[in-house]
C-alpha positions in Angstrom: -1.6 -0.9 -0.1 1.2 -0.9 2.2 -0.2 -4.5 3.4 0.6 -5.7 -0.2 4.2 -4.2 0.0 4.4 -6.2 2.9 3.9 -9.4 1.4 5.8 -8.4 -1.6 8.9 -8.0 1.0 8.2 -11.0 3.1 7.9 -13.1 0.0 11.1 -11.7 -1.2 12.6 -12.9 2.0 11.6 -16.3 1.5 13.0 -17.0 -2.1 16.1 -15.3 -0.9 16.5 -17.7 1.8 15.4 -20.6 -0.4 18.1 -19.9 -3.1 20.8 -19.2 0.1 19.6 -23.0 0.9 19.8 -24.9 -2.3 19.9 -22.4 -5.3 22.8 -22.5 -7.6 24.7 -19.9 -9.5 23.5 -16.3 -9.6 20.9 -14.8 -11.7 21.7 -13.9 -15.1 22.3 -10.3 -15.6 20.9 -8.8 -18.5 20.5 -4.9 -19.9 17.3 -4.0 -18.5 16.1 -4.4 -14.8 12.7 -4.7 -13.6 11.4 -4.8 -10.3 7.7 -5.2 -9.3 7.1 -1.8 -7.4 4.2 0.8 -7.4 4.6 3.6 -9.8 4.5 7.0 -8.8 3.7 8.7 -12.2 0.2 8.1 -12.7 -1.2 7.4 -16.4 -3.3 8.7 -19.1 -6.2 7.5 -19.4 -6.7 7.9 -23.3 -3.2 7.3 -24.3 -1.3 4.6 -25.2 1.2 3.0 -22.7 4.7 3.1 -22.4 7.9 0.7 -22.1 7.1 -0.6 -18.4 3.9 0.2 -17.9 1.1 -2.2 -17.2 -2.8 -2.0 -17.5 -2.1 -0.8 -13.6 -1.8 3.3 -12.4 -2.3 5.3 -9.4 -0.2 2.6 -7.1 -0.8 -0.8 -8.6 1.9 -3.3 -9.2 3.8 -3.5 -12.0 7.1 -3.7 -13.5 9.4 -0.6 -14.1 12.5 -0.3 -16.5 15.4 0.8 -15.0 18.7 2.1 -16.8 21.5 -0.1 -15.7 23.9 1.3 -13.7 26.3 3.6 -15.1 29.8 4.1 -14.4 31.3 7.8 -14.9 33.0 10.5 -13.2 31.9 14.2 -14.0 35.4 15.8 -12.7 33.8 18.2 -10.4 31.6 19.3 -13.1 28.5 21.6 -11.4 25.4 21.0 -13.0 23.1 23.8 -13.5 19.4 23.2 -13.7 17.5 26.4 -14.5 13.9 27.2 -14.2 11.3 30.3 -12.9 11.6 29.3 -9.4 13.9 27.9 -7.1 14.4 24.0 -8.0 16.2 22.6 -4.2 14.8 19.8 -2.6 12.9 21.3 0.5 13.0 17.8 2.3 9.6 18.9 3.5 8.7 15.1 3.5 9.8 11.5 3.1 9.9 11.5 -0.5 11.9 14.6 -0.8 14.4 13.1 1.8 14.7 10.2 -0.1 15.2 12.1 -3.4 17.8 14.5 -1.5 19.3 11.2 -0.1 19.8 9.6 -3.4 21.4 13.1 -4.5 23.9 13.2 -2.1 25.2 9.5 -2.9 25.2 10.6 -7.1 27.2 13.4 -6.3 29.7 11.3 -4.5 29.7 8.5 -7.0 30.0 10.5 -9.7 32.0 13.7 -8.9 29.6 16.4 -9.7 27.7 19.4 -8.1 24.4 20.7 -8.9 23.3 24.4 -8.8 19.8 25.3 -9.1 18.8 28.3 -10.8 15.8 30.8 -10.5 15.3 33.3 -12.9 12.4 35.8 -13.0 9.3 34.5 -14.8 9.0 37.6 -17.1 11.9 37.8 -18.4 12.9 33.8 -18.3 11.9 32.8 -21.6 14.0 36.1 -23.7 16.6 35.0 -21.6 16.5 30.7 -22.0 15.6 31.5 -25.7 18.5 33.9 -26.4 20.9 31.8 -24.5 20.2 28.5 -26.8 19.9 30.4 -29.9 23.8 31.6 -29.1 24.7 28.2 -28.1 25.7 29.1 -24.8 22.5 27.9 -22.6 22.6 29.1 -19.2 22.0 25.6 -17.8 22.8 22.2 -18.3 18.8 21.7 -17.8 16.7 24.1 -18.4 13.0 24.6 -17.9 10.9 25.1 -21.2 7.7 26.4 -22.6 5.8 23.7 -24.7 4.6 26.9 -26.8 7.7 28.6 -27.7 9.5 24.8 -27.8 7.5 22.8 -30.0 8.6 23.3 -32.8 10.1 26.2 -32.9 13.0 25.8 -31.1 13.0 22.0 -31.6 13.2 22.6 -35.2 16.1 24.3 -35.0 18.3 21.6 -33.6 18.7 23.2 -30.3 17.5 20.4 -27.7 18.6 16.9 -27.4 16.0 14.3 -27.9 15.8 12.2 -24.7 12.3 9.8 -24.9 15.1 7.3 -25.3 16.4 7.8 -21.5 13.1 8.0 -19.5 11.5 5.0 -19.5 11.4 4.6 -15.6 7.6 5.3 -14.9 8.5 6.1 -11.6 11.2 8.9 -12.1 9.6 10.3 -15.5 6.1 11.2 -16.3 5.7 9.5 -19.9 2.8 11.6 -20.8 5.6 14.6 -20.5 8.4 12.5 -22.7 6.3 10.8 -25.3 3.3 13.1 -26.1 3.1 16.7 -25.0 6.9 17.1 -25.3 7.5 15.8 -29.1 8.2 16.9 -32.2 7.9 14.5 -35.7 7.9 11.3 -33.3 10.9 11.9 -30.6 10.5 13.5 -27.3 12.4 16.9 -26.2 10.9 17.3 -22.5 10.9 15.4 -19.3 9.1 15.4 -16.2 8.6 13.6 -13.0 4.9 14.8 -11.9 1.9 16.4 -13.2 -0.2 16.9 -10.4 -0.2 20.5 -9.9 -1.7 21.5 -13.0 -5.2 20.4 -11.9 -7.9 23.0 -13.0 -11.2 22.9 -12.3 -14.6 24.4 -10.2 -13.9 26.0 -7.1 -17.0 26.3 -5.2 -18.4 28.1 -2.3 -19.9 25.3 0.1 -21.2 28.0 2.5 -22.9 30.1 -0.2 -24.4 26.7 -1.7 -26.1 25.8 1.8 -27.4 29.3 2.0 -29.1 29.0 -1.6 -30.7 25.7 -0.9 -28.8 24.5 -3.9 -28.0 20.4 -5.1 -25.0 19.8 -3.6 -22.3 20.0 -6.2 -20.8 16.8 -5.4 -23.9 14.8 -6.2 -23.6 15.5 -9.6 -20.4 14.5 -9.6 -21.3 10.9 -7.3 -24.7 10.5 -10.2 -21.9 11.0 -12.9 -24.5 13.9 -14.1 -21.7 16.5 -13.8 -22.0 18.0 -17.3 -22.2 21.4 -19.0 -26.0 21.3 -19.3 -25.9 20.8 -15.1 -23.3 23.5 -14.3 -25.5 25.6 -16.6 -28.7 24.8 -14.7 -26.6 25.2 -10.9 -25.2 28.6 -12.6 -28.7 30.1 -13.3 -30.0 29.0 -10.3 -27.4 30.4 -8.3 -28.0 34.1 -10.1 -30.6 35.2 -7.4 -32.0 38.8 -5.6 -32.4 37.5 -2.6 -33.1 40.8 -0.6 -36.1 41.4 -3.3 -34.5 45.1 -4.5 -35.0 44.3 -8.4 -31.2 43.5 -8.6 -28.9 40.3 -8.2 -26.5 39.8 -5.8 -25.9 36.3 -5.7 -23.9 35.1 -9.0 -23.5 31.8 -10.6 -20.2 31.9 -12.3 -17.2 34.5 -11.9 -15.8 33.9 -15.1 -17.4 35.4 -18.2 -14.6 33.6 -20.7 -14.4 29.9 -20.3 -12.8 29.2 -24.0 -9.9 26.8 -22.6 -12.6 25.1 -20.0 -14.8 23.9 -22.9 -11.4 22.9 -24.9 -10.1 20.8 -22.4 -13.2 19.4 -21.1 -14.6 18.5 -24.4 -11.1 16.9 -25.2 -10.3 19.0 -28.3 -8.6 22.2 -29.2 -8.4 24.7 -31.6 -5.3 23.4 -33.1 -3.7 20.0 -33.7 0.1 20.1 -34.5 0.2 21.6 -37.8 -3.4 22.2 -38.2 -6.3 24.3 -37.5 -9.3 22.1 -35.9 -12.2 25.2 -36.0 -14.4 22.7 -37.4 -14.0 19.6 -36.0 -17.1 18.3 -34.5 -15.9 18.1 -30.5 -14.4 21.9 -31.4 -17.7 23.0 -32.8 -19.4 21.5 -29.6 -17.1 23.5 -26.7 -17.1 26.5 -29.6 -21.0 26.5 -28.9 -21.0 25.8 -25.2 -19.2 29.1 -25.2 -21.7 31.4 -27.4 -24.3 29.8 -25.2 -22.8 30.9 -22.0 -22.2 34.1 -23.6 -25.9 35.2 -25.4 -27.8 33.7 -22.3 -25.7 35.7 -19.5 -24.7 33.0 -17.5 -21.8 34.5 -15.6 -21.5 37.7 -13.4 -21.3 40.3 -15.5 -17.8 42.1 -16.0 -17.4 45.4 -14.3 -14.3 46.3 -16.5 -11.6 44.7 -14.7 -8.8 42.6 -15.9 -7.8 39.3 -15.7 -7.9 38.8 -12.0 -11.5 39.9 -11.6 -12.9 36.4 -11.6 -11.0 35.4 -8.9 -11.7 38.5 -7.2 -15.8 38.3 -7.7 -15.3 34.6 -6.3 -13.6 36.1 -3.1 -16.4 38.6 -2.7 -18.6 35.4 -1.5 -21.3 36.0 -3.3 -20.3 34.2 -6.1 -20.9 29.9 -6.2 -17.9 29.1 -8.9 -15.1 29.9 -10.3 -13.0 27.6 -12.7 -9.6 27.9 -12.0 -6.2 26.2 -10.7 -5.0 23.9 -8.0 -1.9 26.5 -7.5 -4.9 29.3 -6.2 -6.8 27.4 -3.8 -4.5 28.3 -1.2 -4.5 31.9 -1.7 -8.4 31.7 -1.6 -8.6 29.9 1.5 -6.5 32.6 3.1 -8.8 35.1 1.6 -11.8 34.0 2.6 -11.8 32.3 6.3 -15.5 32.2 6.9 -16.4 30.1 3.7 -15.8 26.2 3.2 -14.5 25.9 -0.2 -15.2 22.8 -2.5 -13.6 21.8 -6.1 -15.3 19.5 -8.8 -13.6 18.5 -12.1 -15.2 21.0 -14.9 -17.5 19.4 -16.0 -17.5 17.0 -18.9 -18.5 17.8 -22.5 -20.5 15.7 -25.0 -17.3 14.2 -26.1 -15.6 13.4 -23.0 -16.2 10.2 -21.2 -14.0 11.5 -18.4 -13.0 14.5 -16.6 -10.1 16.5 -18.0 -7.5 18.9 -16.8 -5.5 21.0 -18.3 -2.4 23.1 -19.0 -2.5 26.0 -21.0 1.4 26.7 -20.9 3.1 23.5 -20.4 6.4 22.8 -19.5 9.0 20.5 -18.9 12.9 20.2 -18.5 15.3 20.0 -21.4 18.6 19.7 -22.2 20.2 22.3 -24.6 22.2 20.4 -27.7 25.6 22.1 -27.0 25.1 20.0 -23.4 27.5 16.8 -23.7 26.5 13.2 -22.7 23.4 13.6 -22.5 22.4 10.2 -21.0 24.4 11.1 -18.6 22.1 13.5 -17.3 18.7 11.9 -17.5 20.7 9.1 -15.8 21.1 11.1 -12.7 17.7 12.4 -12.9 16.3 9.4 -13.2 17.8 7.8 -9.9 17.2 10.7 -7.4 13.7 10.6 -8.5 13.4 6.6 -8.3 12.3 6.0 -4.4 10.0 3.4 -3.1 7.3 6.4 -2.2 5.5 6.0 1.2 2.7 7.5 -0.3 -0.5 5.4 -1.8 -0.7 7.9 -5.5 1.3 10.9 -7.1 0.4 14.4 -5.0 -0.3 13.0 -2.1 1.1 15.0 0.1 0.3 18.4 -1.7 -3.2 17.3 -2.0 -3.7 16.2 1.8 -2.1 19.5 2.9 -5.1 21.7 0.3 -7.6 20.2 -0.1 -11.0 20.1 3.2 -12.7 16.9 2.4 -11.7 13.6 0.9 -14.4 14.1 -2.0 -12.4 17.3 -3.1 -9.7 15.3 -2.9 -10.8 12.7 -5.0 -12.0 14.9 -7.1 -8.5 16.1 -8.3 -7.4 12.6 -8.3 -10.0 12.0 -11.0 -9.1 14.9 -13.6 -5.1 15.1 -12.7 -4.4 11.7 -14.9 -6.2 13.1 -18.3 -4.3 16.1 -18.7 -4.9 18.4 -22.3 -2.1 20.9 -23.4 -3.8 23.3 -25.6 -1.4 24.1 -28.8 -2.4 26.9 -30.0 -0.2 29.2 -27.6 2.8 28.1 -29.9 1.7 30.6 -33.0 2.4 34.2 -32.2 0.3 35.4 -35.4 -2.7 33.8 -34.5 -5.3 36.1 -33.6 -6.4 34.2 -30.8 -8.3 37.1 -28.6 -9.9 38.5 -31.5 -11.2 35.0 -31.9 -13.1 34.4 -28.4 -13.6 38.1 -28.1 -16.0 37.5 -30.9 -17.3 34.6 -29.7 -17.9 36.3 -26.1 -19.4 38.9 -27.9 -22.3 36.3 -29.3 -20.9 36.5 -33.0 -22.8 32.9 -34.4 -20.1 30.1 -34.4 -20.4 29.3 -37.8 -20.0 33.2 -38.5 -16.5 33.3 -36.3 -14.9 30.1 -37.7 -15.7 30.9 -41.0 -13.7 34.1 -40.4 -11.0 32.6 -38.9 -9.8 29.5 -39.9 -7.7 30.5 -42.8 -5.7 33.1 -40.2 -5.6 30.4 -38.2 -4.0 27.9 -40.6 -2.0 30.9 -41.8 -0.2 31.3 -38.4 0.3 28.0 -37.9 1.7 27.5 -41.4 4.1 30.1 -40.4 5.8 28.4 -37.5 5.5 24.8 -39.3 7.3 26.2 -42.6 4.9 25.2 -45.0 
């Protein structure tokens, strides 16, 4: 890779000196720039493509739109950018340098400040929400649920549309801007990465080797890493090994895996404005669920709350636990004597790839009391367009986390296909009644039956129909 940015330089040197030889005039200058660099905001697999982007992803060539250059002075204006932690550049590596570099000269060009500001996670959304709904935002940019966004807030004329502004693949993540983030056709949300919201099977090496088990990453090299084979490896893995007439080697901490079958059987519950309980690929995770649940696959619950998973996994005596990227440190602290591995969850009948997902997404936006706009997503858009050192988005996090270079690649191979479950974004619907039933091993067909007019119902609600 960094051979080929080579060549790309020393051939730029050579027409450069050609056209200083014998060239005449200067090159026309039209309204859009492109330049043949690598991206840095990795693609969808199953989407369609963007204004710049190529059949290339993950650090092939290809040509990025730029805005042109902008000429405007902010009068000292301080920008506020708002979000649940603490925004400011940590120049922790060359790209943040870079970014924090390009900062600095923005500021000076264009007279402005920037403020970044943190605001408790429980209370952040009462306070964003109330602060639009008065039209007095507390930040120029603020940091946004997808599920209390779209549509609610969106419908209500509160956020600028800005799809229009972020067409730079390497400052903007267009999944963010033109499919997560939209309402009726325009986008409301921008981002520049999406690596950290990787989820999938955290495994215990250590415990896997004691067991005589398949390794976990074979599966994943045979492309057999499926539900039916996580089943199999979980029941395998439930074991008395000291012969007393009780287990004490588990299979699976969690007992609830509704959002793991969504995302990896690329559905959902909802769509936008419907209820999908019986679409086929629904139906399919719906059942993968009910089978976990009526043939006891996971360690059974001993009555604690939502942490206790996590906290069976930590134990050691457990082989998996689905969870996300952000915990794999934490777990690593926690348990020093165990090599920990991570796989993709694995893929559903309808998936032909591995999926992550996010089951509260959520991106910047600007507030529509917020002048120019453009402005704005202009600014964003060049501290966040650097020529990275690195060869893919995440690189750094993901060198820094993960043990072995197949965990690693692992991530790499779910973090493009990213699902945002919808049905977070209507507060009537009785989602835990739903896969409380479902866990309980209610038939499918009994539960959707049930609930898909409640369903609809709630959604109808926030949609106005």
């Amino acid at each position: 890779m960094r051979v080929r940015k080579l060549l790309v330089l020393l051939l730029g040197l050579v027409l450069l000196l050609a056209a200083c030889s014998g060239g005449s005039g200067n090159p026309s200058s039209g309204t859009q720039e492109t330049v043949e660099s690598e991206t840095n905001s990795g693609t969808e697999n199953e989407t369609s493509k963007e204004p710049g982007e190529t059949e290339n992803s993950g650090g092939e060539e290809e040509e990025v739109y730029r805005t042109p250059d902008m000429d405007f002075d902010l009068g000292g204006k301080t920008i506020k950018v708002v979000s649940w932690w603490d925004m400011t550049n940590q120049e922790r590596n060359p790209d943040e340098i870079a970014k924090k570099k390009n900062l600095d000269a923005l500021m000076e060009k264009h007279n402005f400040k920037i403020e970044y500001i943190a605001i408790d996670f429980g209370e952040y959304q009462e306070k964003v929400t109330a602060s639009l709904l008065a039209g007095e935002p507390i930040g120029d940019i603020v940091r946004l649920g997808k599920n209390y966004t779209i549509p609610a807030l969106v419908k209500q004329d509160l956020l600028w549309p800005i799809d229009e502004y972020t067409k730079n693949v390497r400052a903007f993540d267009q999944l963010a801007s033109n499919q997560i983030f939209t309402y009726e056709g325009r986008g409301y949300g921008f981002s520049e990465t999406r690596g950290n919201t990787v989820q999938g099977i955290f495994y215990n090496r250590t415990l896997m080797n004691q067991l005589g088990l398949k390794p976990l990453q074979d599966y994943v090299n045979e492309d057999q890493w499926n539900w039916d084979t996580f089943i199999q490896v979980a029941k395998d893995s439930n074991k008395d090994t000291n012969n007393d007439g009780k287990l004490d080697t588990w299979g699976l901490a969690n007992s609830s895996l509704i959002e793991h079958a969504l995302y990896s059987n690329n559905t959902g519950l909802t769509k936008e404005n419907k209820q999908t309980l019986e679409d086929p690929a629904t139906l399919e995770a719906l059942n993968f669920v009910s089978r976990l649940a009526t043939e006891k696959i996971a360690r059974p619950t001993e009555g604690g709350d939502w942490r206790e998973p996590s906290q069976f996994f930590r134990q050691g005596n457990t082989l998996m636990y689905a969870g996300a990227l952000y915990e794999l440190g934490g777990i690593k602290t926690d348990m020093p004597d165990f090599d920990i591995g991570f796989v993709p969850f694995p893929k559903g009948p309808n998936a032909t790839t591995y999926h992550t997902l996010e089951g509260a997404y959520q991106a910047l936006a600007i507030p529509k009391s917020v002048e120019n706009p453009e402005q704005l997503l202009y600014i964003w858009e060049k501290i966040n367009d650097i020529d990275s050192i690195y060869e893919y988005p995440d690189q750094a996090d993901y060198e820094t986390v993960f043990s072995t270079e197949d965990d690693l690649n692992n991530a790499r191979l779910a973090a493009p296909n990213l699902i945002v479950l919808e049905h977070g974004s209507f507060p009537k619907l009785p989602y835990w009644e739903f896969v409380g039933e479902l866990n309980e091993g209610i038939s499918v067909s009994t539960v959707v039956e049930k609930y898909k007019s409640t369903f609809q119902a709630a959604i109808d609600e926030v949609y106005g129909k």
